[in-house]
C-alpha positions as CSV (number, residue, x, y, z in Angstrom):
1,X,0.0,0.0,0.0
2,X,1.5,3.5,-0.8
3,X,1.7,6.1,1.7
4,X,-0.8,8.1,0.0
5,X,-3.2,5.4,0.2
6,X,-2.3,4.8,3.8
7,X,-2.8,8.4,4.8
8,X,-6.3,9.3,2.6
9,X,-4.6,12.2,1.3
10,X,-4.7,12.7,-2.5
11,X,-1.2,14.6,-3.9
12,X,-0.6,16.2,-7.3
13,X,2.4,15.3,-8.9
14,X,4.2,18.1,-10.1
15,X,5.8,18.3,-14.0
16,X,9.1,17.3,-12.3
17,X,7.3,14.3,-10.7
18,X,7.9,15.7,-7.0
19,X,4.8,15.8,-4.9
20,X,3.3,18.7,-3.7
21,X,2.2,20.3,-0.5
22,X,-1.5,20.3,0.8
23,X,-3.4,23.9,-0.7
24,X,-3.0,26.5,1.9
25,X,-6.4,28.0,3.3
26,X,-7.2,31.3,1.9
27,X,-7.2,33.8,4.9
28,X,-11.1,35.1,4.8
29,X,-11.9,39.1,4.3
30,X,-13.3,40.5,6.9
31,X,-16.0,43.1,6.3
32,X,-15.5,45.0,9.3
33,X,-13.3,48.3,8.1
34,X,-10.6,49.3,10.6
35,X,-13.0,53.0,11.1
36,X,-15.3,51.0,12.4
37,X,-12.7,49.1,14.4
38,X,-11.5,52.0,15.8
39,X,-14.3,53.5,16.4
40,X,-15.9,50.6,18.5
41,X,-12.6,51.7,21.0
42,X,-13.1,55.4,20.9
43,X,-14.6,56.4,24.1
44,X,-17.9,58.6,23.2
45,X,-17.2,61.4,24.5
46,X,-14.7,61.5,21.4
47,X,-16.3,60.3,18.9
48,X,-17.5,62.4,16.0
49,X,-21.4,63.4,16.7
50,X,-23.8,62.1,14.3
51,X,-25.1,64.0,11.3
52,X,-29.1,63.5,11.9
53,X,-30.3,64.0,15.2
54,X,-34.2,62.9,16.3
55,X,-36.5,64.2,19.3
56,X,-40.5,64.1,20.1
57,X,-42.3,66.7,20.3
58,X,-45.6,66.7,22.8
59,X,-45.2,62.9,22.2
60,X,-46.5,63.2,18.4
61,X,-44.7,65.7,16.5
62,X,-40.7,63.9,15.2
63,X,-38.5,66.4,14.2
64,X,-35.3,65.0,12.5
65,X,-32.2,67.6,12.0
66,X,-29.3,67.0,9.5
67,X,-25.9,69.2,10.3
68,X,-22.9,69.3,7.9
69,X,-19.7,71.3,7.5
70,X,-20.4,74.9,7.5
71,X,-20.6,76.0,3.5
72,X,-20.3,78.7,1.3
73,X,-23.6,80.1,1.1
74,X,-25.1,83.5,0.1
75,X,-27.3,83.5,3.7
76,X,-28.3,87.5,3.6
77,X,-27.2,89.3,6.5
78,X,-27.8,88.5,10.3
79,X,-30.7,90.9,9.9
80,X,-32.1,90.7,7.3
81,X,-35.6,88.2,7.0
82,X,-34.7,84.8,6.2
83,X,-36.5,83.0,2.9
84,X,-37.7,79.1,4.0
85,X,-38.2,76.6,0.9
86,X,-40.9,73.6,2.7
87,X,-41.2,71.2,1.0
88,X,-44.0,67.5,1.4
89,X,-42.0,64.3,1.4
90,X,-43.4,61.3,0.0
91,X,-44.7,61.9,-3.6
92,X,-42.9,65.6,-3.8
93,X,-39.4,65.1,-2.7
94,X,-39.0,61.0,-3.0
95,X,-41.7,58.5,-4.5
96,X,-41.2,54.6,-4.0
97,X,-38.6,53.0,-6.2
98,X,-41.5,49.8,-6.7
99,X,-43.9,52.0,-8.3
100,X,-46.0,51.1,-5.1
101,X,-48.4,53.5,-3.6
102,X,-46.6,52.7,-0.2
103,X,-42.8,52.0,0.0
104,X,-42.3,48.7,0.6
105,X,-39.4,49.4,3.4
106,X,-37.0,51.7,3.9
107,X,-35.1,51.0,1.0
108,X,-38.1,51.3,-1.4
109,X,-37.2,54.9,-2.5
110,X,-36.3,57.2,-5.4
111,X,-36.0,60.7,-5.8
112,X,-39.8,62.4,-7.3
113,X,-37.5,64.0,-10.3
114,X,-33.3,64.0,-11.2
115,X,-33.7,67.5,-10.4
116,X,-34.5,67.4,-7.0
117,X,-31.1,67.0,-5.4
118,X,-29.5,69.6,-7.3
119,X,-32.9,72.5,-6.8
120,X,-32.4,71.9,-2.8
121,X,-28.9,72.1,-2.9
122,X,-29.2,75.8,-5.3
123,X,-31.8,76.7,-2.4
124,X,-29.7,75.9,0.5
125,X,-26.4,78.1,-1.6
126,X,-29.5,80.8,-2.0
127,X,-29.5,81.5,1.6
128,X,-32.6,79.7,2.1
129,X,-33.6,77.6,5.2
130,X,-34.8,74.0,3.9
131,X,-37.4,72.1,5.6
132,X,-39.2,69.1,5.3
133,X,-43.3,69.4,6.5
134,X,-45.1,66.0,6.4
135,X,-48.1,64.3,7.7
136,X,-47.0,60.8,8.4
137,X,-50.1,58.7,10.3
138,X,-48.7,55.6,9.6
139,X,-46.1,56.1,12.4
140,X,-46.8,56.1,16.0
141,X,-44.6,57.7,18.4
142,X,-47.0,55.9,22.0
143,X,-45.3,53.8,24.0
144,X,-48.5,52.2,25.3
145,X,-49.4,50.8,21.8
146,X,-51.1,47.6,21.3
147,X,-48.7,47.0,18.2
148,X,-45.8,48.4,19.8
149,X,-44.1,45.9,17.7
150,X,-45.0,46.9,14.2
151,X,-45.1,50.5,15.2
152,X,-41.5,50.4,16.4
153,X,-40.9,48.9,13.0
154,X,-42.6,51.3,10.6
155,X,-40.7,54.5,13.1
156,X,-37.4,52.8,12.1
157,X,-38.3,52.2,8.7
158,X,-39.1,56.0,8.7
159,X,-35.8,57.0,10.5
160,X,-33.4,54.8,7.7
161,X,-35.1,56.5,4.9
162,X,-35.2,60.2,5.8
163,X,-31.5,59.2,7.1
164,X,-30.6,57.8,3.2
165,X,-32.2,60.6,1.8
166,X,-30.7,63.6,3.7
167,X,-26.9,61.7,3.3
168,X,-27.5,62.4,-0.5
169,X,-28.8,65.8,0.3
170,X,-25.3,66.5,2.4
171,X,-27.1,69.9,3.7
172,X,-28.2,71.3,6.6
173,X,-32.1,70.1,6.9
174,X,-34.5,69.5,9.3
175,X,-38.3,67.4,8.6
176,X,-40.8,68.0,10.9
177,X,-43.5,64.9,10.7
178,X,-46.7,65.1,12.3
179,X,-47.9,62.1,13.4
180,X,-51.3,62.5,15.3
181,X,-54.5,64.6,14.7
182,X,-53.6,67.6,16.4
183,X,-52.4,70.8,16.0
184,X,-48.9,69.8,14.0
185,X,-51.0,67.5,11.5
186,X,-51.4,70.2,7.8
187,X,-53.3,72.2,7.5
188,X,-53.3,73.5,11.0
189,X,-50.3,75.4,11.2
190,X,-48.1,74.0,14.4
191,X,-45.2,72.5,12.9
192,X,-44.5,75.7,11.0
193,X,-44.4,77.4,14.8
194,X,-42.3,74.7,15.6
195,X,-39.9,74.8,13.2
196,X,-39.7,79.2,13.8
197,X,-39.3,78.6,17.6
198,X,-36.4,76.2,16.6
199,X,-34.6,78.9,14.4
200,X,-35.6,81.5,16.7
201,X,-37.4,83.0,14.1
202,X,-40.5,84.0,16.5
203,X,-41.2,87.6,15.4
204,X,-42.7,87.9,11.8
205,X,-40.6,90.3,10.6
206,X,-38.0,87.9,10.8
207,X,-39.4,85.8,7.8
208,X,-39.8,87.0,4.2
209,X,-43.3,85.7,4.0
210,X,-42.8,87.2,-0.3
211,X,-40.0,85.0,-0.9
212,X,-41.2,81.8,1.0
213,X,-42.7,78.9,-0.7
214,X,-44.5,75.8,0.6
215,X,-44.2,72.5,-2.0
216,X,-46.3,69.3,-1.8
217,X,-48.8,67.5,-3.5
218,X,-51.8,67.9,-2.2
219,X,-53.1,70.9,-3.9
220,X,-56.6,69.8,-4.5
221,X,-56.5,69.3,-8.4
222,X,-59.3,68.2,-9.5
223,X,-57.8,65.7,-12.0
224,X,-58.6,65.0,-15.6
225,X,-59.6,61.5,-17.5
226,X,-58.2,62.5,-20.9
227,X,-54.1,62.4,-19.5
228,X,-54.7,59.9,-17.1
229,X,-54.2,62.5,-14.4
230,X,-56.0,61.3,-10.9
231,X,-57.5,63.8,-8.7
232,X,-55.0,64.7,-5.5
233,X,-56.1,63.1,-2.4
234,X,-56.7,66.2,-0.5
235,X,-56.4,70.1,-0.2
236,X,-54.0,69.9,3.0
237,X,-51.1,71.6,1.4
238,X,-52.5,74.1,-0.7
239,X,-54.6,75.2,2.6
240,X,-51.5,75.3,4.8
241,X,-49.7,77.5,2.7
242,X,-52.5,79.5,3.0
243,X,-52.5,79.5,6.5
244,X,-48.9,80.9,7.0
245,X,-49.4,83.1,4.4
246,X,-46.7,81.7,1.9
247,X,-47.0,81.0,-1.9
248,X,-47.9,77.1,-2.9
249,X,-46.8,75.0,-5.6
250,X,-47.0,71.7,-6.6
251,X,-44.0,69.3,-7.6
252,X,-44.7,69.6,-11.1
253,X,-45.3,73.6,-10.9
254,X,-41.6,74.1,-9.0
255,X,-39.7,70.9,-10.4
256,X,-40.9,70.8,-14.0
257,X,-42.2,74.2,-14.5
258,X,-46.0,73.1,-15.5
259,X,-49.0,75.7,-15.8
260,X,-50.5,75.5,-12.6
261,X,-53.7,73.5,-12.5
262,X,-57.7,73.9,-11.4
263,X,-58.5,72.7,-7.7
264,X,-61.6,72.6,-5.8
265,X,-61.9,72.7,-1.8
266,X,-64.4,71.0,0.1
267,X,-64.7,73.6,2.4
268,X,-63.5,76.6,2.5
269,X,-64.5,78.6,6.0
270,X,-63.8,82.3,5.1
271,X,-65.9,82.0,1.4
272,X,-68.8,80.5,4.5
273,X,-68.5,83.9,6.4
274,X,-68.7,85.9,3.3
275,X,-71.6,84.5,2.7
276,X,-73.0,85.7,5.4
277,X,-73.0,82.7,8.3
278,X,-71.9,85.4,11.1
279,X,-74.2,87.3,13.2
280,X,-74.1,89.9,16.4
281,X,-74.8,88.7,19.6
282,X,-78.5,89.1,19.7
283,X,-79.5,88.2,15.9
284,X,-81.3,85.1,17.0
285,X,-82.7,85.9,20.4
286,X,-86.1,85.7,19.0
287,X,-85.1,81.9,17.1
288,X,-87.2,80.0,19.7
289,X,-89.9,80.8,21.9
290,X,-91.6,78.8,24.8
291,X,-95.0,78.2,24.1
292,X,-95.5,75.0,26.4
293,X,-95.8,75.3,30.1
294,X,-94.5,72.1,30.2
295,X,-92.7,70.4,26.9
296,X,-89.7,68.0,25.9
297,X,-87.2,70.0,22.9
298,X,-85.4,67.2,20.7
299,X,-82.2,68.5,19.0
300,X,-81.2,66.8,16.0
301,X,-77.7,67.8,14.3
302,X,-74.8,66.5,13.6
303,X,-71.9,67.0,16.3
304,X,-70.2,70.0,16.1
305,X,-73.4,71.9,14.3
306,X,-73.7,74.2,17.1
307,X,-76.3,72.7,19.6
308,X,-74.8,72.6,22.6
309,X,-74.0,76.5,22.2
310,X,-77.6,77.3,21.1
311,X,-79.0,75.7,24.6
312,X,-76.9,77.6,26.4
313,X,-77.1,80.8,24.4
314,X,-81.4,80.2,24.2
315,X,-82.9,77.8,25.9
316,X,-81.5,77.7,29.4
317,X,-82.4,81.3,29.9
318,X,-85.9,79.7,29.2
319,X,-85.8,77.4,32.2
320,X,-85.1,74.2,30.1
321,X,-82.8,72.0,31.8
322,X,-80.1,69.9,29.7
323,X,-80.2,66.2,28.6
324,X,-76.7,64.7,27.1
325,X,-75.6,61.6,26.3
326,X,-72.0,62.7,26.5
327,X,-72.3,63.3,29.7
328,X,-74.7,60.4,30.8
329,X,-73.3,58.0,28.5
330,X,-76.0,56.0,27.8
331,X,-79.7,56.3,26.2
332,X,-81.2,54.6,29.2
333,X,-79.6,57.0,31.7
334,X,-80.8,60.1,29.4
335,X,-84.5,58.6,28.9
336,X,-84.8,57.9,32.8
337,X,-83.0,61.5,34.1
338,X,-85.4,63.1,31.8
339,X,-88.5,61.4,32.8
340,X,-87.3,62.3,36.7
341,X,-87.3,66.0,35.3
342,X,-90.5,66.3,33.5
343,X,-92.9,64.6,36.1
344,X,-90.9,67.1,38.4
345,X,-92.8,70.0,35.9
346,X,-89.2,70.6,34.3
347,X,-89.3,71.0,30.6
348,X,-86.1,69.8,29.2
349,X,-84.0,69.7,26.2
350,X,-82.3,66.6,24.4
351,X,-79.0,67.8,23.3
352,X,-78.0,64.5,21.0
353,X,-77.7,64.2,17.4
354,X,-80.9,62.0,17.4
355,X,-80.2,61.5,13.4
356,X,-82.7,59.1,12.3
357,X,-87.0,58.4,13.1
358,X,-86.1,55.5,15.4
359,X,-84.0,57.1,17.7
360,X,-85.9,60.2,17.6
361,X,-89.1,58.0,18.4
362,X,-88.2,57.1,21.7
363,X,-88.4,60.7,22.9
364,X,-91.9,60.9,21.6
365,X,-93.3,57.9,23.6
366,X,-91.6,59.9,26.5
367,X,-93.6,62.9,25.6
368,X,-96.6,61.1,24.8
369,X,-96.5,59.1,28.2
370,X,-96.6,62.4,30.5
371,X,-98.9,63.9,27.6
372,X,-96.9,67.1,26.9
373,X,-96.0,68.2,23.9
374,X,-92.3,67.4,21.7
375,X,-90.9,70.1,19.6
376,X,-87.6,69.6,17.4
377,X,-84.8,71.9,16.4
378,X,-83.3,71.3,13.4
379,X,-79.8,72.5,13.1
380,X,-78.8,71.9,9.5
381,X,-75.3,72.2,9.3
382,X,-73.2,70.1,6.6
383,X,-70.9,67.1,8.6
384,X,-67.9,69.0,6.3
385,X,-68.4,72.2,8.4
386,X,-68.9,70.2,11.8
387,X,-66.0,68.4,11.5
388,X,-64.4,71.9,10.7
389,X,-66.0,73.2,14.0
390,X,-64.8,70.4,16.2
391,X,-61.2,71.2,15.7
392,X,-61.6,74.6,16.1
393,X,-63.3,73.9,19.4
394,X,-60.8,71.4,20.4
395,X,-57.1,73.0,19.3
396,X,-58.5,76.8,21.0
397,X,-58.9,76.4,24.9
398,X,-60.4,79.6,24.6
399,X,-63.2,78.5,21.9
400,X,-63.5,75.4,24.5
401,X,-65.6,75.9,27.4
402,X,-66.0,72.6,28.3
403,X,-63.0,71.0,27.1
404,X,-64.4,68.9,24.5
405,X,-61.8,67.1,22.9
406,X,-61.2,66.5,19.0
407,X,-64.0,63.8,17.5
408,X,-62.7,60.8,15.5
409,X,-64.1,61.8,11.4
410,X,-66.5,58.6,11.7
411,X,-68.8,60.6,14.3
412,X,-69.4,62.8,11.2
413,X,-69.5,60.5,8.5
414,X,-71.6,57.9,11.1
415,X,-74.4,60.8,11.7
416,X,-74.3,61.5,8.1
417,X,-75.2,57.6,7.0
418,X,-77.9,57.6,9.5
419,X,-79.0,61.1,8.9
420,X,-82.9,61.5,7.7
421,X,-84.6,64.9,7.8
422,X,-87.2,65.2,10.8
423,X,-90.5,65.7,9.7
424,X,-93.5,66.7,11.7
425,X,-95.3,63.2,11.4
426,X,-92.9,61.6,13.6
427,X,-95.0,63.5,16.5
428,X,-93.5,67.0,17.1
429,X,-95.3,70.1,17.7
430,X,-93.0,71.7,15.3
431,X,-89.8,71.9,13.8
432,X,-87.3,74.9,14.0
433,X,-84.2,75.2,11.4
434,X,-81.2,76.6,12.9
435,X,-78.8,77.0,10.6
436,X,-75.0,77.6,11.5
437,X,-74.0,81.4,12.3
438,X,-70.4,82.3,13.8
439,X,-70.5,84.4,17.0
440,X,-67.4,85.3,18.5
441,X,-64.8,88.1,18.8
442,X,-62.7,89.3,16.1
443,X,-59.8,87.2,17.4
444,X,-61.7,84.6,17.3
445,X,-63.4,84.8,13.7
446,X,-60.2,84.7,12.5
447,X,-59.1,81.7,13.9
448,X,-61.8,79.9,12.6
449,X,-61.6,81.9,9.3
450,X,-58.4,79.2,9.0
451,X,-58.1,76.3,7.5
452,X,-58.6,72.8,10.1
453,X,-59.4,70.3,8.4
């Protein structure tokens, strides 16, 4: 037996006929670098900061700021007014790299246009202060979530992208995503306070309003069949630029220079006070009269249509006392506290939406089994100016006596499916329209003169 046979080991013979050596094992590449090596063992308080810092604001608003290398630029002069250049994110800045509506993952990106890059870098050497202003709802920033998990997920998702994008920006840049259904969300106007009380830009002659520009994609274009142009989503961005008093464009206005065109708003709550829906203090004092010793009043509105004001305002002067399900929570507990009230000789008013015959009806028997008489009031604003009045209410403590906090959109669209006009067959006495008139101090018609929703 030879030794190779003996040992298992198979040799090559070489062209001499000696036999050669065993291969030597290839030493592997590691793919750590020696920076990153190096800087595993530099102590932090050494190490060089990172570019892109995060923090949470009122536990919904993220604000993300990117720092370089001071540059060149041609910033005017400490006092002169400083231009800012806002800009949307998704679909104005970056779209997703699948062609998907939603990015897939972090990595699902591209820029909107070529041209984006080098038109924010121009701005930035323009003396401009760039920003990013986005609605994101599909991130949650609550601890106490019941899909922490996946919510941690989409946040860091979120973080890698604006993190990739802003490296390929390499210039100072901040985003501001809102995150909740509050004041930050567009087009209510609080990240553009944020971001001024983060550049200490809190006076308003410190901003050149005339030079300013706001860019995104929801601009309330109506759309056309013929190009295969869809209608935009929403108004939100058109309407905040509105708010702060800056001109709007959309991407394919700034980047590609298009005619700018039509758009349509749903609601627009200045063109509704023009029309005449204000009124001085006393213009409806003589609305409703009592013409019952003894009755039962049945409100029926949508939320936010102005009931709860009108009792106040008109019928508690009268003597009626107040029936809500808001504050008795349930129909049972409303129908019982009022029958305690009317066999006391107390007539009483049913501040719900009662939207439909079949609620309504059960405050007829009521009536019917002490034999007084049920009157309606019909307060006939649309759930599009409701919804507008909640937030107003909600985001303005002093528009917020009782400190009603912001409705969810289904109470609106909810009263609206279930909605049927009252009509006196159903039993009443009769039926009163009221419909919606602002009251309120200057200050305060133009706060809701704004855009909320």
């Amino acid at each position: 037996m030879s030794p190779a046979k003996s040992t298992g080991l198979k040799r090559s013979s070489t062209e001499d006929g000696s036999v050669s050596p065993p291969p030597v094992k290839r030493k592997a590449q590691s793919s750590i670098t020696e920076k990153a090596v190096a800087s595993f063992f530099t102590p932090a308080s050494q190490k060089e900061p990172e570019k892109i810092t995060w923090r949470i604001v009122h536990d919904s608003l993220l604000v993300g700021r990117y720092l370089t290398e001071p540059a060149p630029t041609n910033r005017p002069a400490q006092h002169s007014r400083r231009k800012v250049a806002a800009f949307d994110f998704d679909s104005t800045l970056i779209s997703s790299a699948s062609g998907l509506r939603f990015a897939r993952d972090a990595t699902d990106w591209k820029w909107w246009q070529p041209s984006v890059l080098s038109r924010l870098q121009s701005l930035h050497h323009d003396g401009y202060l760039v920003v990013i202003l986005s609605n994101q709802g599909g991130i949650s920033l609550k601890s106490d979530s019941k899909s922490l998990k996946s919510d941690l997920k989409r946040l860091g998702d979120f973080k890698r992208k604006v993190t990739a994008v802003f490296t390929q920006l390499d210039l100072p840049i901040s985003i501001y995503a809102a995150t909740s259904r509050d004041r930050f969300r567009k087009p209510r106007t609080g990240m553009w306070e944020q971001l001024l009380e983060d550049f200490h830009l809190t006076a308003a002659h410190q901003i050149d309003l005339d030079a300013s520009f706001f860019v995104g994609d929801a601009g309330g274009r109506t759309g056309y069949s013929g190009g295969g142009v869809s209608k935009d989503h929403s108004c939100c961005d058109r309407d905040f630029a509105t708010n702060v008093g800056i001109k709007f464009l959309t991407p394919e206005e700034y980047f590609l220079e298009e005619e700018p065109k039509d758009f349509v708003r749903e609601f627009d709550p200045a063109k509704y006070l023009n029309n005449g829906a204000t009124s001085s203090a006393d213009a409806t004092s003589v609305i409703f009269l009592k013409e019952n010793p003894l009755d039962v009043v049945l409100f029926c509105g949508s939320p936010g249509a102005g009931k709860s004001t009108f009792y106040w305002n008109y019928l508690k002067p009268l003597g009626y006392e107040r029936i809500n399900q808001d504050i008795l929570k349930t129909r049972e507990k409303c129908l019982k506290k009022a029958a305690e009230l009317v066999k006391e000789g107390t007539a009483v008013v049913v501040d719900n939406t009662n939207p439909d015959p079949d609620t309504r009806a059960h405050w007829v028997k009521l009536a019917r089994n002490f034999n007084v008489p049920i009157r309606c009031i019909h307060f006939t604003a649309s759930p599009r100016l409701c919804e507008h009045n909640d937030v107003v209410r909600s985001l303005n403590a002093t528009m917020n006596p009782e400190k009603r906090a912001m409705l969810p959109k289904l109470a609106f669209t909810g009263f609206a499916s279930r909605y049927r006009e009252p009509k006196l067959e159903e039993g009443f006495q009769d039926i009163t329209k009221v419909d919606f008139t602002f009251k309120g101090t200057p200050e305060e018609e133009n706060i809701w003169r704004k855009f909320w929703i």
